[in-house]
N, C-alpha and C positions, 0 to 999 in steps of 0.2 A: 571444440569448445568444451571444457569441463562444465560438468552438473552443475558445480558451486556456481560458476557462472550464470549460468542458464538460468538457476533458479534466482540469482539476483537482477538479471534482468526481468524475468517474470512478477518481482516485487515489486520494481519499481514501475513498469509498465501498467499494473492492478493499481498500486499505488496513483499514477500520473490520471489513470479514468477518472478513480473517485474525486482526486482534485480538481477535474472539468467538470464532473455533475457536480461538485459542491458550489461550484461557482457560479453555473447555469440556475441553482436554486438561490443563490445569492441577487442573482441577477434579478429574478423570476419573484425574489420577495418571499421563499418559502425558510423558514428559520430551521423548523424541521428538517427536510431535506439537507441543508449546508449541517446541520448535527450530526445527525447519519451519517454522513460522506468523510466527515472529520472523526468520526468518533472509527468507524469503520477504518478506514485510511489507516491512522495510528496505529491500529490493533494489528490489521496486516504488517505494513512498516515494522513496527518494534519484533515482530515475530521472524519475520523475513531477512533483518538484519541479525537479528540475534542465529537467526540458522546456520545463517552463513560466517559467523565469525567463527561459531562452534563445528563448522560440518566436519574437523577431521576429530575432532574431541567425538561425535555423535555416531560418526563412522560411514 
C-alpha cells in the first residue's frame, strides 16, 4: 500500500470517528459537542484531501 493511500485512509477513518461523536452528541442533545465534531471533522477532511491530491507536487 503506498503512503498516499494510507494516509487517505487515516483521513477518513479520523474523519468517520468524529462523525459518530457528532452524532452520539446530537443524539445526547449537546449542541456543542455535534459543533466540535463538525467543525473538527472539516478541518481534518479539507486538509487530508488536499494532501493527498498534492502528495507528489509536496514530495
Amino acid at each position: 500500500m503506498e503512503t498516499r493511500h494510507l494516509v487517505l485512509l487515516i483521513v477518513v477513518l479520523v474523519t468517520s470517528v468524529l462523525l459518530v461523536r457528532g452524532v452520539v452528541g446530537l443524539l445526547n442533545g449537546d449542541i456543542g459537542t455535534v459543533a466540535r465534531q463538525a467543525a473538527i471533522g472539516l478541518i481534518v477532511f479539507t486538509f487530508g484531501i488536499a494532501l493527498v491530491s498534492r502528495w507528489d507536487d509536496i514530495g
